[in-house]
C-alpha positions as CSV (number, residue, x, y, z in Angstrom):
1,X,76.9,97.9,66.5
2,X,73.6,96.4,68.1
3,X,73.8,95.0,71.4
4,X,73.2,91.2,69.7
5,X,76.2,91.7,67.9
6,X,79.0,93.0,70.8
7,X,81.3,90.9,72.4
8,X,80.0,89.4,75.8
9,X,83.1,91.0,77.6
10,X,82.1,94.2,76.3
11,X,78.3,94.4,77.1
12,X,80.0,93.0,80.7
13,X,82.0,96.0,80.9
14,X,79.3,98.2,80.0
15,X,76.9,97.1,82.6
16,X,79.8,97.7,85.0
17,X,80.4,100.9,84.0
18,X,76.6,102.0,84.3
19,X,76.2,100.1,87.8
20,X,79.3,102.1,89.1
21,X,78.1,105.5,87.4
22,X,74.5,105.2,89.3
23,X,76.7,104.7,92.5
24,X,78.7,107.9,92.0
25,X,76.1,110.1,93.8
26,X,75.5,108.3,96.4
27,X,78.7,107.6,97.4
28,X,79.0,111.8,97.3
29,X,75.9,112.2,99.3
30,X,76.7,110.0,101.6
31,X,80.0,111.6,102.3
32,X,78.6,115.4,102.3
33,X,75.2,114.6,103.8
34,X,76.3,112.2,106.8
35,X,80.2,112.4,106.7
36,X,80.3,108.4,106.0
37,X,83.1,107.5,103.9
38,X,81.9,104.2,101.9
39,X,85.3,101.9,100.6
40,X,85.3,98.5,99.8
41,X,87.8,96.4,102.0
42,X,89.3,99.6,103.3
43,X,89.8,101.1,100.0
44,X,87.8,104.4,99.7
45,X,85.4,105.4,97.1
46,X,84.8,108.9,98.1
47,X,85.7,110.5,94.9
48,X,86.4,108.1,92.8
49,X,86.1,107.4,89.1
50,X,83.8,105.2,87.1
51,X,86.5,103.0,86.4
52,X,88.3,103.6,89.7
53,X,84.6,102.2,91.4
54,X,85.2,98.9,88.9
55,X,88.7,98.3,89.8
56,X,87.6,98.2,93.4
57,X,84.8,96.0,93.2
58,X,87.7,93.7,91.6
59,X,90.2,94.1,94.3
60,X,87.3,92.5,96.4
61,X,88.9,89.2,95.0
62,X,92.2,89.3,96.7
63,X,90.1,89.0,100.2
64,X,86.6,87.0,99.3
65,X,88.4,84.7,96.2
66,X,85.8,86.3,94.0
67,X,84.6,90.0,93.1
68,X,82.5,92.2,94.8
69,X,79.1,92.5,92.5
70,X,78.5,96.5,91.7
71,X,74.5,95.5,91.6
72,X,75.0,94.1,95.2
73,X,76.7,97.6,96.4
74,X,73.8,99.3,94.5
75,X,71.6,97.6,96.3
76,X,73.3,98.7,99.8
77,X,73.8,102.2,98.8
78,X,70.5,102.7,98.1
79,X,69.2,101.7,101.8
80,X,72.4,103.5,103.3
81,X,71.0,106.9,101.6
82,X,67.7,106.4,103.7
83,X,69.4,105.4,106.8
84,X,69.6,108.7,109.7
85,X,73.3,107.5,109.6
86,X,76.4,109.4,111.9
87,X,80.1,109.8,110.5
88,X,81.3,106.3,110.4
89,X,83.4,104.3,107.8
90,X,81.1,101.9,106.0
91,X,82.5,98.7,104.0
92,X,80.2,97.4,101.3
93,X,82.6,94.3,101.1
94,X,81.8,93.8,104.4
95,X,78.5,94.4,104.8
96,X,78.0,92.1,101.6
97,X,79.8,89.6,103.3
98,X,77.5,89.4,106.1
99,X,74.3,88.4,103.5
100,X,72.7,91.6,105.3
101,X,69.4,92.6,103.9
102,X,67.6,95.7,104.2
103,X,66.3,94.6,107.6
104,X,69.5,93.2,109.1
105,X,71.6,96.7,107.6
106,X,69.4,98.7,109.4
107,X,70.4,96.4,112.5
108,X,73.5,96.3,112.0
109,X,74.1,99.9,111.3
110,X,71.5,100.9,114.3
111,X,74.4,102.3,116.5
112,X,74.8,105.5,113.9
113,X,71.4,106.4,114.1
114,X,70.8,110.1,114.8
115,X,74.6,110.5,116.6
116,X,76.3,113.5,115.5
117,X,80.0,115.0,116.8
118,X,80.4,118.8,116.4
119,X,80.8,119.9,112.6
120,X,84.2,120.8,111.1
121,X,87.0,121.5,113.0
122,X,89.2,124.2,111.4
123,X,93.0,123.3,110.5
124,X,95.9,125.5,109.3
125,X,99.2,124.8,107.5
126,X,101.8,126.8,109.4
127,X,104.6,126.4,106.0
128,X,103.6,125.2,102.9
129,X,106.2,123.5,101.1
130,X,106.4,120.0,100.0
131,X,104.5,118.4,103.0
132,X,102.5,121.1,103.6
133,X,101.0,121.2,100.2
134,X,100.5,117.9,99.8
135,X,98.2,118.2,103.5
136,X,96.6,120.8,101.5
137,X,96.0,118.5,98.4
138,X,94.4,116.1,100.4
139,X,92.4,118.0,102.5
140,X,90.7,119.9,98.8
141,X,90.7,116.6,97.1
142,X,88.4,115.0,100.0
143,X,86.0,117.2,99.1
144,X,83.6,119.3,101.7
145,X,83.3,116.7,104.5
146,X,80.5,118.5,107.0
147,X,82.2,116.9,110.0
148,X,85.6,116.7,109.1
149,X,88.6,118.6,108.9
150,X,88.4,121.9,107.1
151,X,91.7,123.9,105.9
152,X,91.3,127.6,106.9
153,X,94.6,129.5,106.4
154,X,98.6,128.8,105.0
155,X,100.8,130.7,107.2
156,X,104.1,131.6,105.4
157,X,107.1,134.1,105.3
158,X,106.5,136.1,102.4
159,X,108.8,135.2,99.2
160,X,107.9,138.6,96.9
161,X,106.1,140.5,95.0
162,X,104.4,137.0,93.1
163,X,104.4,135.6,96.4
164,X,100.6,134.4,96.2
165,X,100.4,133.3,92.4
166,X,103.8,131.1,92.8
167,X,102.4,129.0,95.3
168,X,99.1,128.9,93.9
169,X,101.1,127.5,90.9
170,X,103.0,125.0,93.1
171,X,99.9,123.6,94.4
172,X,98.4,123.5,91.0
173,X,101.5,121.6,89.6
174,X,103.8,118.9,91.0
175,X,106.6,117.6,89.6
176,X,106.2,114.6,90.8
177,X,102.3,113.7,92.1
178,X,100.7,115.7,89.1
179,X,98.0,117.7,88.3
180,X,95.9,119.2,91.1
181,X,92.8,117.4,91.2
182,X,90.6,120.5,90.7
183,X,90.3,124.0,90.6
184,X,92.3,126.9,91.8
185,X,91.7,131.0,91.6
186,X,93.3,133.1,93.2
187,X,92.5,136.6,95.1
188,X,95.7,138.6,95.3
189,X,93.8,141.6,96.7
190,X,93.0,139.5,100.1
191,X,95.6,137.0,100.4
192,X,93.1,134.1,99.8
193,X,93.3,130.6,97.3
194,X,90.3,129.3,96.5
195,X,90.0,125.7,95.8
196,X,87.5,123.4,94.9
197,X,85.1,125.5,96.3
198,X,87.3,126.0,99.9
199,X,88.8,129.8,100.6
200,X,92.5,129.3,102.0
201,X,93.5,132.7,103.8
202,X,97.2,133.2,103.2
203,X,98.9,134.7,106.2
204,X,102.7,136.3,106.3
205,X,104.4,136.0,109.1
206,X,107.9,135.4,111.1
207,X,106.6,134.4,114.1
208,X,104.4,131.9,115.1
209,X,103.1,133.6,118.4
210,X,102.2,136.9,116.6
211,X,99.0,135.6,114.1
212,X,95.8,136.4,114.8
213,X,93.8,133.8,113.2
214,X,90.8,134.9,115.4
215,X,90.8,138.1,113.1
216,X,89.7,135.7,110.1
217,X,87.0,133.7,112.1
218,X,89.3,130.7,113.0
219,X,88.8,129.2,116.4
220,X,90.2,126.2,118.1
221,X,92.4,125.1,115.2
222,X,94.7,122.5,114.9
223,X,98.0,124.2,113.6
224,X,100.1,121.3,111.8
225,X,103.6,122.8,111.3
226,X,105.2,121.5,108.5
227,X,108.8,123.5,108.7
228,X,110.6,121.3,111.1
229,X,112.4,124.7,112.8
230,X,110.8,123.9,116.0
231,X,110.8,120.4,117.6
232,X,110.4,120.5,121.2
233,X,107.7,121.8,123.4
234,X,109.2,124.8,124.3
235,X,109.4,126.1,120.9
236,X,106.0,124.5,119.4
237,X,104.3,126.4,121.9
238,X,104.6,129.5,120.3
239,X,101.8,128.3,118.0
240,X,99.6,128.5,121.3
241,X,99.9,132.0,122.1
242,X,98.2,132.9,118.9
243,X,94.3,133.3,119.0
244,X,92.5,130.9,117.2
245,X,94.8,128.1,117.9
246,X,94.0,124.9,119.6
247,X,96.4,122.5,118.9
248,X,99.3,121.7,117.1
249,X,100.9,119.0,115.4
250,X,104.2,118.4,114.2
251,X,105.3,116.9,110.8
252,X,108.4,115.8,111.9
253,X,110.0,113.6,115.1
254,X,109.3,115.6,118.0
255,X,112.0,116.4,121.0
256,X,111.7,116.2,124.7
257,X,108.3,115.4,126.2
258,X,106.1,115.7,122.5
259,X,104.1,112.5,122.0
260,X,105.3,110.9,118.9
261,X,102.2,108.7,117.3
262,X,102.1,106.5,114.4
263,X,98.3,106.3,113.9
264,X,97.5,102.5,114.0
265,X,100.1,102.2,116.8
266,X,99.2,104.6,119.7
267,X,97.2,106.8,118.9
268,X,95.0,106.7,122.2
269,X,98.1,107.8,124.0
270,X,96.5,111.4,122.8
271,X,94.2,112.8,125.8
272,X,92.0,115.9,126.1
273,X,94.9,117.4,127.6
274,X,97.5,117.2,125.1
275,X,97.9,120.5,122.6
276,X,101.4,119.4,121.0
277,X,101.9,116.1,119.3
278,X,104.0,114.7,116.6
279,X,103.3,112.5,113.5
280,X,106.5,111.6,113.6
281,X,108.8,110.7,110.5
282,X,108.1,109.2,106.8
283,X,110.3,106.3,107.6
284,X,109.0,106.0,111.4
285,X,105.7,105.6,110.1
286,X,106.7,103.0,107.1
287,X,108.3,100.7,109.5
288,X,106.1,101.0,112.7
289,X,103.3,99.1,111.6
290,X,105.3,96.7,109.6
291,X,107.6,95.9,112.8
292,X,104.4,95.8,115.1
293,X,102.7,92.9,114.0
294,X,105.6,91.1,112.9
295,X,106.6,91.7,116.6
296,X,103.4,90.5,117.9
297,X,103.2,87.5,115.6
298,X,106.6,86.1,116.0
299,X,108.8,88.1,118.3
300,X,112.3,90.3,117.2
301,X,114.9,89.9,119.4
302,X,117.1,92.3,117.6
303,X,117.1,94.2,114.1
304,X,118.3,97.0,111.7
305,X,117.1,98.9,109.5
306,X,118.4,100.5,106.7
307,X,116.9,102.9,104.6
308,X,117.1,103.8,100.8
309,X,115.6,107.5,100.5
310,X,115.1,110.0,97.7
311,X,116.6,113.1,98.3
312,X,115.1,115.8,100.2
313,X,115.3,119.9,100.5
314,X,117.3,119.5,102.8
315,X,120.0,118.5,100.9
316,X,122.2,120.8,98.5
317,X,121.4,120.4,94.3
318,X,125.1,120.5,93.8
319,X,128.4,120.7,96.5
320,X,128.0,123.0,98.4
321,X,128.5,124.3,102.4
322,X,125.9,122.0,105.1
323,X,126.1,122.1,108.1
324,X,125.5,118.4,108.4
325,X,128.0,116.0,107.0
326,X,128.1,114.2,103.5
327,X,124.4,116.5,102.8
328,X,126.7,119.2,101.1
329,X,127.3,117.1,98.1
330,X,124.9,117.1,95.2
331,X,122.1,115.5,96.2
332,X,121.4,114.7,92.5
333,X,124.8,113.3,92.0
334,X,125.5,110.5,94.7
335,X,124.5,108.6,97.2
336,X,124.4,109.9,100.3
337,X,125.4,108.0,103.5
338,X,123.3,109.7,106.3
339,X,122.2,109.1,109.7
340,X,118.4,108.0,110.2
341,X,116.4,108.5,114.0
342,X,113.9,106.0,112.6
343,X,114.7,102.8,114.5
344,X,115.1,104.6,118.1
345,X,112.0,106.6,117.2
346,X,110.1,103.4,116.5
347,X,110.4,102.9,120.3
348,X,108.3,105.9,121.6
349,X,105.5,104.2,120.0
350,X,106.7,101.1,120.6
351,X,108.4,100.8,123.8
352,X,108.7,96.6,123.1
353,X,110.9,97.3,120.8
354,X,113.5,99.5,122.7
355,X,117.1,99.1,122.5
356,X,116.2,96.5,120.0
357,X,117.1,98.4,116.6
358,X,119.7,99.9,114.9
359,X,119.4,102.1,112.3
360,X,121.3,104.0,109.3
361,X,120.2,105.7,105.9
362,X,121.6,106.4,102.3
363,X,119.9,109.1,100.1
364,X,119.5,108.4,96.3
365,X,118.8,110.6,93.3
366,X,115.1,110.0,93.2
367,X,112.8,113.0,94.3
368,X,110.2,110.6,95.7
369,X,109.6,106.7,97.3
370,X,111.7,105.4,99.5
371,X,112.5,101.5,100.4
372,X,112.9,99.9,104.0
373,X,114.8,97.0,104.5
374,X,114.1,95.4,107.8
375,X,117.1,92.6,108.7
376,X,115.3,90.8,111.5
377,X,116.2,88.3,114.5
378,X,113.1,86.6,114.9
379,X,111.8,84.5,118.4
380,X,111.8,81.6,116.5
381,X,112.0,80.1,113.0
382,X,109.7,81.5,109.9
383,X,109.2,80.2,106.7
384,X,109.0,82.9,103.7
385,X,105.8,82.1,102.9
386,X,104.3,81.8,106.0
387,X,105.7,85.1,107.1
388,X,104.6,86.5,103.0
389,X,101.1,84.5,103.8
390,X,100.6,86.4,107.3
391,X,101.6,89.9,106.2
392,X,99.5,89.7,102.6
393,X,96.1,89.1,105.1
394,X,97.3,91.7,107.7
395,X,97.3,94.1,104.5
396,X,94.0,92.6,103.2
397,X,91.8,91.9,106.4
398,X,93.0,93.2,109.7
399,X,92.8,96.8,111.4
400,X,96.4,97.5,109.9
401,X,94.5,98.1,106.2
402,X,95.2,101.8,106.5
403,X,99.0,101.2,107.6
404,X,100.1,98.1,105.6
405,X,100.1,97.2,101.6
406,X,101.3,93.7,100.2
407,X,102.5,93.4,96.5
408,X,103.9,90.4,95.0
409,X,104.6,91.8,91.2
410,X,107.5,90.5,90.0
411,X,107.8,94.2,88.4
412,X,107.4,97.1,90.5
413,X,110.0,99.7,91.0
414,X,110.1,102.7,93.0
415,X,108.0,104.7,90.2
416,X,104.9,102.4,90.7
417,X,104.4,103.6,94.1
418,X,104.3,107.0,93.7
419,X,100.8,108.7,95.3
420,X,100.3,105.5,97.9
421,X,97.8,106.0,100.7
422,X,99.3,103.0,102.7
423,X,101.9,103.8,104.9
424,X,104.1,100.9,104.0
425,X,103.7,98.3,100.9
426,X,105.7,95.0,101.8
427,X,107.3,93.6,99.0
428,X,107.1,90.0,99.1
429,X,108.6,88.9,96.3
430,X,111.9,90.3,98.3
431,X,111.3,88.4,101.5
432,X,114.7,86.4,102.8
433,X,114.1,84.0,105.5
434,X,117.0,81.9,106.9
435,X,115.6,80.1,109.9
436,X,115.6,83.1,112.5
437,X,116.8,85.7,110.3
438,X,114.4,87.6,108.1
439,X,114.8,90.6,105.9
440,X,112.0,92.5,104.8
441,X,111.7,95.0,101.9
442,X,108.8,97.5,102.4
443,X,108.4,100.2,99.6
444,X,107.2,103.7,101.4
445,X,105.9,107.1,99.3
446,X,107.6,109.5,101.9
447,X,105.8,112.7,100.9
448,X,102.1,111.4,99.7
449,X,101.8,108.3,102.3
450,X,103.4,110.4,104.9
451,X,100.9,112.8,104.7
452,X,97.7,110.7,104.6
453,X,99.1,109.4,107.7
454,X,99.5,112.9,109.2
455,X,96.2,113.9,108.4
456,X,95.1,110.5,110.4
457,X,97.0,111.7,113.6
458,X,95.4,115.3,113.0
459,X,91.3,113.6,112.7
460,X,92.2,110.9,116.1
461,X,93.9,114.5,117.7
462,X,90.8,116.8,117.0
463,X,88.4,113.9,118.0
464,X,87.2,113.0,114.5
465,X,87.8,109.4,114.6
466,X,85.5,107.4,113.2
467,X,83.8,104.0,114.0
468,X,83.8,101.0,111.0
469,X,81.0,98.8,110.5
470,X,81.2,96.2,110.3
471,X,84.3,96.5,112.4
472,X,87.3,94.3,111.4
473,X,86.6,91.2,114.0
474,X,89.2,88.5,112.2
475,X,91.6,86.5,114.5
476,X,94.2,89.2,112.9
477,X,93.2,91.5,115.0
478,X,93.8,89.7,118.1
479,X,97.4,88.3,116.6
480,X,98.6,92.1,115.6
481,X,97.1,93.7,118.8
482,X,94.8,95.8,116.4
483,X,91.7,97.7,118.8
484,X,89.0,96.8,114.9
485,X,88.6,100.9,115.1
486,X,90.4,102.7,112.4
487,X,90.2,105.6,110.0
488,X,90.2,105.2,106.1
């Protein structure tokens, strides 16, 4: 069929296509020449598809009322590639927004010019089960970022004679997120995975004080243990008497003196001299940002929070012996009325909030997404959809994007949410409001969502934060208490 005789929506599609194809490379170039991650509206388009690139450009509408023109990007990416630019976050939305032209980009952008932190910093996966393989995914998936963070070495207690090949096979197969996005060999004779182009050293051991990660050329690493056996400082700071080890964080609520962060929240309470630090729980992390700005916006004099979460390892497939109560019953069978540390955690990283919430869990037969509900005493009155109004531009237009997701489908179930970046999606649609009284629903992927916020804390701890430009500068920012500075 001749162009003359095709559909208009079809020749429209197709010059969408080719516009986004043509920005493809320089998206990648961008990324592995300067470390700047281009996304539209927070959204990043570091590896995206074609039709992933479209789909973006559409999104655009939710913020601007109208879409974000792919020749309009092209244009931008095309004087971004000649720019001496630094690692930053760059949003074409943004930049659009601004009516920049070449002149006023390079302006604008001046700041980045010639700036350069110190290369890759090296990380290592002390466990590798579910978390720690989806870190790994993450980290392969990314692609080579020159000054980002590069995984070096899985550190595990050795399973058997298939030891290597199983997990290989485990990260190259999920029951749940899919199909590794990539390649994956594997070189039994020397312990090592190779994927998409990155060698992973596999190292066996029992005891975290006893690798020598040195031995492989690893220096200064950031050791993020995903096991959960050790929780305080005493016992995370085994992991320091290894050589090769800088820092390490914890995937998991940490005990004692350990700094808890929720990136987005408090992050800067990380200093030079800090070497342990938690990220934290799943849940923490879901409700944290949700319960700040509310917080900040309208005040909560009291709350609870109850949590509905799929079922974990922790618990046993069918009855048998735990040593914590109801979790010896089938996990695949019930639900499960647990305890949750969520709600006083929420008050190590925010200390407003203290003695304020309550909290409580129950455990459901699903192997992944979990669902907050947030029953809220509020300083004053709220309408529902001045409450939905001010959460959907928090998600859309603050410095919470990375944190906080808005959906107002009258059809999503847990299912949809599977593979989330966002911390925390609010569902509006679910939003009570009786004068005071508020209950929120807030939809969380605790495995996938978890991570990418993990991998946040990990980038802020190992000083690989990155500016955005344009910064966020919307009265939001001022209302939520946001700093305009965040990672996507």
């Amino acid at each position: 069929m001749s162009d003359q005789n095709r559909p208009a929506d079809d020749l429209g599609w197709s010059l969408k296509l080719g516009l986004a194809e043509a920005m493809v490379p320089l998206i990648g170039r961008l990324h592995r020449d300067h470390g700047v991650t281009v996304t539209v509206h927070g959204r990043s388009l570091v590896g995206k598809s074609v039709v992933d690139l479209v789909k973006a450009h559409r999104f655009a509408r939710r913020v601007d009322a109208a879409e974000l023109p792919l020749e309009g990007s092209l244009d931008l990416l095309q004087v971004l590639v000649r720019l001496p630019l630094s690692p930053a976050v760059v949003d074409l939305a943004r930049l659009a927004g601004s009516g920049a032209d070449e002149t006023a980009v390079r302006e604008l952008l001046a700041p980045l010019a010639g700036v350069r932190p110190g290369g890759r910093r090296d990380v290592v996966l002390y466990g590798f089960g579910r978390i720690g393989r989806l870190l790994a995914r993450i980290l392969l998936e990314q692609g080579q970022d020159p000054w980002g963070l590069r995984l070096r070495a899985v550190v595990v207690r050795r399973g058997g004679a298939n030891d290597l090949v199983k997990r290989a096979g485990l990260l190259r197969r999920d029951s749940v997120h899919g199909a590794f996005a990539g390649t994956i060999t594997v070189d039994e004779e020397n312990d090592r995975i190779h994927a998409n182009g990155t060698t992973i050293q596999v190292l066996y051991a029992d005891d975290p004080a006893t690798v020598d990660y040195a031995a492989h050329g690893i220096h200064d690493a950031l050791v993020i243990d995903n096991t959960g056996r050790w929780r305080d400082a005493e016992g995370l700071s085994q992991h320091l008497r290894s050589q090769g080890v800088g820092r390490v964080l914890l995937t998991a609520p940490g005990k004692g003196s350990v700094k808890n962060v929720v990136h987005g929240l408090n992050q800067d309470a990380l200093t030079g001299t800090d070497r342990i630090a938690s990220a934290a729980s799943c849940t923490t992390n879901a409700i944290a940002p949700v319960l700040k700005v509310v917080n900040d916006r309208y005040g909560i004099v009291r709350g609870h929070v109850e949590t509905v979460h799929s079922f974990t390892n922790d618990q046993n497939l069918i009855d048998n012996f735990h040593q914590g109560d109801r979790r010896g019953r089938s996990a695949v069978l019930n639900m499960v009325l647990t305890e949750t540390g969520a709600a006083k955690a929420v008050a190590k990283a925010l200390p407003e909030l203290e003695g304020k919430l309550t909290g409580n869990s129950i455990r459901v037969p699903t192997p992944d997404v979990s669902l907050a509900v947030l029953h809220l005493t509020l300083r004053e009155p709220v309408e529902k959809t001045d409450l939905n109004e001010f959460l959907r531009r928090v998600s859309l237009d603050s410095p919470w994007q990375d944190q906080i997701d808005y959906t107002d489908s009258p059809e999503v179930v847990s299912t949809d949410f599977i593979g989330t970046r966002k911390t925390g999606v609010v569902d509006a649609l679910a939003t009570i409001a009786a004068g005071d009284t508020v209950v929120l629903y807030v939809w969380y992927d605790n495995e996938r969502g978890y991570c990418e916020q993990v991998l946040r804390v990990a980038r802020s701890f190992q000083g690989l934060d990155r500016p955005v430009f344009p910064p966020v500068a919307s009265e939001l920012a001022a209302q939520t208490g946001g700093s305009g500075s965040y990672w996507t």
